[in-house]
DSSP file (Angstrom, degrees, kcal/mol; ACC not computed):
  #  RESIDUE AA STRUCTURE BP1 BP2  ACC     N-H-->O    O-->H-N    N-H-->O    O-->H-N    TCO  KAPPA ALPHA  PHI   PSI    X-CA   Y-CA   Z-CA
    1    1 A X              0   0    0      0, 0.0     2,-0.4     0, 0.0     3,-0.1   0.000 360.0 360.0 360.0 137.7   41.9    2.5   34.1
    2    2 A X        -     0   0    0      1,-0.2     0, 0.0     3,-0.1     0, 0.0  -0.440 360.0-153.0 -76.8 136.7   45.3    2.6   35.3
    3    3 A X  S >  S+     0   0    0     -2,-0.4     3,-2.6     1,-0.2    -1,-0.2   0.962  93.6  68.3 -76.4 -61.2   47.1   -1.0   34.1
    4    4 A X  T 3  S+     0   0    0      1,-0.3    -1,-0.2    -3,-0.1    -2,-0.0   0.858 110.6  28.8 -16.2 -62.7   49.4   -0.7   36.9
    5    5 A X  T 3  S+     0   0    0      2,-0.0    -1,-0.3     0, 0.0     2,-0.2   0.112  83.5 142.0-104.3  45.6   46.6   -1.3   39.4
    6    6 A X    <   -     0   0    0     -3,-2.6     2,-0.1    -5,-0.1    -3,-0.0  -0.691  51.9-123.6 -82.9 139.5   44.4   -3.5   36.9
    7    7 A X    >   -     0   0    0     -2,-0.2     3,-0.8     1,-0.1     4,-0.5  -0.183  22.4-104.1 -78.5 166.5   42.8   -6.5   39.5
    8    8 A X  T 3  S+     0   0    0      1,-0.2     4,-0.4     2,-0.2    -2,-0.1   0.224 112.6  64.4 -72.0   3.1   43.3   -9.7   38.8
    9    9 A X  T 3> S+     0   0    0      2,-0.1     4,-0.9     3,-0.1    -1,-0.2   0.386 101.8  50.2-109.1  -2.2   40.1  -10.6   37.5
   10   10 A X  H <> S+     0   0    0     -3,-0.8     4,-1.8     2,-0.2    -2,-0.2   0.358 104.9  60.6-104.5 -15.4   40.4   -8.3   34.4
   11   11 A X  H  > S+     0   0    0     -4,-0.5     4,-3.0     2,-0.1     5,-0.3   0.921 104.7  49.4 -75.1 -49.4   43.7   -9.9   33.8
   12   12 A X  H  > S+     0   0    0     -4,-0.4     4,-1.7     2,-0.2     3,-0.3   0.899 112.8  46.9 -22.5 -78.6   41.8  -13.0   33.5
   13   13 A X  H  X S+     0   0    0     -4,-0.9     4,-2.3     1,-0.2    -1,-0.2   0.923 105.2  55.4  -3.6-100.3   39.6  -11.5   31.3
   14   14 A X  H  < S+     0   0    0     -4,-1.8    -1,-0.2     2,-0.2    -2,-0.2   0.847 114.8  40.7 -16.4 -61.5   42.1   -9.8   29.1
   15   15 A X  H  < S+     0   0    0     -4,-3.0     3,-0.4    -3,-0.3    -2,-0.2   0.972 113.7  58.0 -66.7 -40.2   43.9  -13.4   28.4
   16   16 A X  H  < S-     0   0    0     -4,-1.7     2,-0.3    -5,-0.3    -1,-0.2   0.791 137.8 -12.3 -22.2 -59.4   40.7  -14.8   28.2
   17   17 A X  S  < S-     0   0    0     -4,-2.3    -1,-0.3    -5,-0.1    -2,-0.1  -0.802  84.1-140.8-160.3  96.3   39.2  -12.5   25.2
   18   18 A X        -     0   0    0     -3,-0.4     2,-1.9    -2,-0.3    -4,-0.1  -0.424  21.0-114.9 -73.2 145.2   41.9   -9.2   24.6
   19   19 A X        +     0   0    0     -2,-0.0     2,-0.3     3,-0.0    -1,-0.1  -0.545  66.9 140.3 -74.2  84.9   40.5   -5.9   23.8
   20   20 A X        -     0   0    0     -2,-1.9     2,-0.6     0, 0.0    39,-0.0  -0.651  67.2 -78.9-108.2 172.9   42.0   -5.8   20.3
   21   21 A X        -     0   0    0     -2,-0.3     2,-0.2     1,-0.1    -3,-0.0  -0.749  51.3-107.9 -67.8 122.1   39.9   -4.4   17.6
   22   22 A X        -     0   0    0     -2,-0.6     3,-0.1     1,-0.1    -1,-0.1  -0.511  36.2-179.7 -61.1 121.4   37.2   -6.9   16.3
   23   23 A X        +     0   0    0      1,-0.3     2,-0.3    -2,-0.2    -1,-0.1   0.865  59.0  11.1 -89.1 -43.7   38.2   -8.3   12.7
   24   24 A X  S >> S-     0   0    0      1,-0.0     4,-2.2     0, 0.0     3,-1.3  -0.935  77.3 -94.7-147.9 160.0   35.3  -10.5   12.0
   25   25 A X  H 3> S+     0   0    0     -2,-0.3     4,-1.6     1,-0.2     5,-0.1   0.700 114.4  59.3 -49.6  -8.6   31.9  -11.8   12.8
   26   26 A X  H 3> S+     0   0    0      2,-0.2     4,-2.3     3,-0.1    -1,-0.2   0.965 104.8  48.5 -72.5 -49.4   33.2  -14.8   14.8
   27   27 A X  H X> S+     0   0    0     -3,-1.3     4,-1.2     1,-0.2     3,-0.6   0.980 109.8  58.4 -61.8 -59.3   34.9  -12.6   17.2
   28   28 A X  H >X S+     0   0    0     -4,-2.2     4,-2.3     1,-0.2     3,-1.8   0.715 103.7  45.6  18.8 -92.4   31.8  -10.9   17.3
   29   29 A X  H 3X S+     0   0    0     -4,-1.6     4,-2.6     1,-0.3    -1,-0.2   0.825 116.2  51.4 -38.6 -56.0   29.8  -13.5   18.4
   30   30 A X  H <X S+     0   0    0     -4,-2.3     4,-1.4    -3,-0.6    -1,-0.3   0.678 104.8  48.2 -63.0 -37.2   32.4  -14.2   20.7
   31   31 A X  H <X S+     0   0    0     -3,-1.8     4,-1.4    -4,-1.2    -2,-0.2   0.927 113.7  55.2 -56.6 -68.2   32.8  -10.8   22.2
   32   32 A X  H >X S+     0   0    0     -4,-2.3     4,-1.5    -5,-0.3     3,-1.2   0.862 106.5  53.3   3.3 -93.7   28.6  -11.1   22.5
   33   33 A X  H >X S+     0   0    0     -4,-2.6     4,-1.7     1,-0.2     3,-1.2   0.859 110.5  40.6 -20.0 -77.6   29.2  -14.1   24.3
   34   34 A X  H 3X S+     0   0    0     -4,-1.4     4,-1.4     1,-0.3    -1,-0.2   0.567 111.7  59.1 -76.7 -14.8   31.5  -12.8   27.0
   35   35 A X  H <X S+     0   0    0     -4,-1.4     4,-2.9    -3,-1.2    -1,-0.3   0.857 104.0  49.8 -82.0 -35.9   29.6   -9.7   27.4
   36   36 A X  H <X S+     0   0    0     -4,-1.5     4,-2.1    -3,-1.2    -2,-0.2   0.803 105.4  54.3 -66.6 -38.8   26.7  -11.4   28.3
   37   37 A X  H >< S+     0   0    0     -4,-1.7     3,-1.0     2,-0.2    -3,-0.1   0.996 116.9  44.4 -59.8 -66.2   28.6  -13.7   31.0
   38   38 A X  H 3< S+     0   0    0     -4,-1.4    -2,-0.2     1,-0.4    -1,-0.2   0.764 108.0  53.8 -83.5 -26.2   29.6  -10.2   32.5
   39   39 A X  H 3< S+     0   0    0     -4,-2.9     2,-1.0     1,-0.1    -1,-0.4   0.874 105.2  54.8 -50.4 -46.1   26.3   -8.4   32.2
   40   40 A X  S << S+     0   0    0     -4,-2.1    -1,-0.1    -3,-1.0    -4,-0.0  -0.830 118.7  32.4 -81.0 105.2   24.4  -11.1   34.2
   41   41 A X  S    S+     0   0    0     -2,-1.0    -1,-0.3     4,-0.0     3,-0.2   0.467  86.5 119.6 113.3  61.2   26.6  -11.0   37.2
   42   42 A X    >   +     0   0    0     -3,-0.3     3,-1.0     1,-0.1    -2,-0.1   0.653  61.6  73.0-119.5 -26.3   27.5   -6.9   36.7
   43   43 A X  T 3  S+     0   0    0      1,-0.3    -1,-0.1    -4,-0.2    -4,-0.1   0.423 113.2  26.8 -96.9  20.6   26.0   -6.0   40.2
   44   44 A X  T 3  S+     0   0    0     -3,-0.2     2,-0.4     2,-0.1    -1,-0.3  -0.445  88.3 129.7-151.2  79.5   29.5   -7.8   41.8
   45   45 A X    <   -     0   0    0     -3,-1.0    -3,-0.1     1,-0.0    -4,-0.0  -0.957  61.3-122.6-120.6 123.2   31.7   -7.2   38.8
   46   46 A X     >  -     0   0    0     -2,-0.4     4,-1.8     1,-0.0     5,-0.1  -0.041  28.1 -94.7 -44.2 169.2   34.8   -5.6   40.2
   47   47 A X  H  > S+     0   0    0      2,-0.3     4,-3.7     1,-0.2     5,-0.3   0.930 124.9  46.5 -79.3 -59.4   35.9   -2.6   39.2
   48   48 A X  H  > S+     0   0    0      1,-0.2     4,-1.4     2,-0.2    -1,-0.2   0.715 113.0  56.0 -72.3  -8.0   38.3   -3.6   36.5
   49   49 A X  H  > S+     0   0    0      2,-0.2     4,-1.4     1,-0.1    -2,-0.3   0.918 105.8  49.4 -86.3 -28.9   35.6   -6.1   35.1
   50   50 A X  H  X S+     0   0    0     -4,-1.8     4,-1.0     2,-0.2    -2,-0.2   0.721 108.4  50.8 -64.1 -18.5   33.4   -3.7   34.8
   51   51 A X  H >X S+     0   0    0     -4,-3.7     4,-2.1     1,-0.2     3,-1.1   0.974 114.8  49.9 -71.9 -54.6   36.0   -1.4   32.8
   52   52 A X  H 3< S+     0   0    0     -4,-1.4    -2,-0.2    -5,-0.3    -1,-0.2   0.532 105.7  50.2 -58.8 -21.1   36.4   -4.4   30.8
   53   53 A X  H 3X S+     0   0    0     -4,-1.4     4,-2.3     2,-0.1    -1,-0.3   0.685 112.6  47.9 -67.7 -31.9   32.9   -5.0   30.2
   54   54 A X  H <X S+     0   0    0     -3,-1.1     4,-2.0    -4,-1.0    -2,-0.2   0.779 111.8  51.0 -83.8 -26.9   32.5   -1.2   29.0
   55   55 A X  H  X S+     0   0    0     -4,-2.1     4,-0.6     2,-0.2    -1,-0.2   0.764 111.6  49.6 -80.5 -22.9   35.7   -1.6   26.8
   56   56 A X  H >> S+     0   0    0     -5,-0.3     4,-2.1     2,-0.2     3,-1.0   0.952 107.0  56.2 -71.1 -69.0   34.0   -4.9   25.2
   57   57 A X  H 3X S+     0   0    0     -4,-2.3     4,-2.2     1,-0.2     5,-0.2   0.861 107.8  47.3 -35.4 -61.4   30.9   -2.9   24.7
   58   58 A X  H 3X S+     0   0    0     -4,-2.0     4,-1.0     2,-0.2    -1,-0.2   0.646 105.8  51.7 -87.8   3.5   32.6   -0.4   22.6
   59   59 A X  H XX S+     0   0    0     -3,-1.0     3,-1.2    -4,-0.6     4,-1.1   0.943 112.4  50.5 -79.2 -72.8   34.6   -2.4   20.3
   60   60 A X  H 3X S+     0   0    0     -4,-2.1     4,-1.5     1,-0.3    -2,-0.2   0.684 110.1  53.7 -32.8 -36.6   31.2   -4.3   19.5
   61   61 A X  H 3X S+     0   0    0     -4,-2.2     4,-1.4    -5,-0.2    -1,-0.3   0.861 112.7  36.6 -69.9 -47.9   29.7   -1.2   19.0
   62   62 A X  H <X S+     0   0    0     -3,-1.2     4,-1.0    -4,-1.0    -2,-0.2   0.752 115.1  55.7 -71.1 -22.8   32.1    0.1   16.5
   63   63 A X  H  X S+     0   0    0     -4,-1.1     4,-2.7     2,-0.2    -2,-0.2   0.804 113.9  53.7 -59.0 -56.6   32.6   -3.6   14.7
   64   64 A X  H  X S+     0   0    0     -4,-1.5     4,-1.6    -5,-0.3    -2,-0.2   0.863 111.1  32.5  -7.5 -90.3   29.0   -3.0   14.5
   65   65 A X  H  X S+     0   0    0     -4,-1.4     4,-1.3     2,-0.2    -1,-0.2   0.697 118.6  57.4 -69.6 -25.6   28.6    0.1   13.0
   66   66 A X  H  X S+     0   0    0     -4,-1.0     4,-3.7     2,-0.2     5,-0.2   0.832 109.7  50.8 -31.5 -58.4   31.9   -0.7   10.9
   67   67 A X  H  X S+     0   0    0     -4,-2.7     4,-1.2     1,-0.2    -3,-0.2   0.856 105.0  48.0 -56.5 -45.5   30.1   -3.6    9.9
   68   68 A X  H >X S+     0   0    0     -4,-1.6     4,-0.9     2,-0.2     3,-0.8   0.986 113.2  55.9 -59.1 -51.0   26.7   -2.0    8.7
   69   69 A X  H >X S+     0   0    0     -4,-1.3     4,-1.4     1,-0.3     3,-0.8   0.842 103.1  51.6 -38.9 -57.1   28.9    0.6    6.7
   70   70 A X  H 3< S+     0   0    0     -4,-3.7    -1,-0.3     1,-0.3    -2,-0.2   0.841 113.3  43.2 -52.5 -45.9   30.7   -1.8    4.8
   71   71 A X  H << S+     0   0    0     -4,-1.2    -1,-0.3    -3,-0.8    -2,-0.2   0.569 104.1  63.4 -79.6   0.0   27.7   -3.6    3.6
   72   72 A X  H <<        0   0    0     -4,-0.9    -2,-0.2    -3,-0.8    -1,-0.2   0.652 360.0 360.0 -87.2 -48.6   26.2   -0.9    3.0
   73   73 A X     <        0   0    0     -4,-1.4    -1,-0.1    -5,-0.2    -2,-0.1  -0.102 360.0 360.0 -30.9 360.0   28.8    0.1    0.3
């Protein structure tokens, strides 16, 4: 996604819950949380929420697998 022409409803987002790396299970949870909102409503999620749902997705997914490793250890 270009930032330049990022909508206003993924800026929302963004302040809401930034796509940073996920440190610990609270953001998790949180991420979870906010994934869920956008998944049930996804079939009139703008373009740049749906980018932002997909970018969500893969930080949880790597926090995730991160996560198993480490205990794992």
């Amino acid at each position: 996604m270009n930032t330049a022409r990022a909508d206003n409803a993924y800026m929302k987002l963004v302040e809401r819950f930034p796509l940073v790396p996920l440190r610990d299970e609270a953001q998790f949870e949180e991420a979870v949380r906010v994934m869920k909102e956008l998944a049930y409503s996804r079939a009139s999620l703008s373009t740049g929420q749906a980018d932002y749902l997909l970018c969500l997705y893969q930080r949880c997914k790597t926090f995730a697998r991160t996560s198993i490793i480490t205990v794992l250890h």
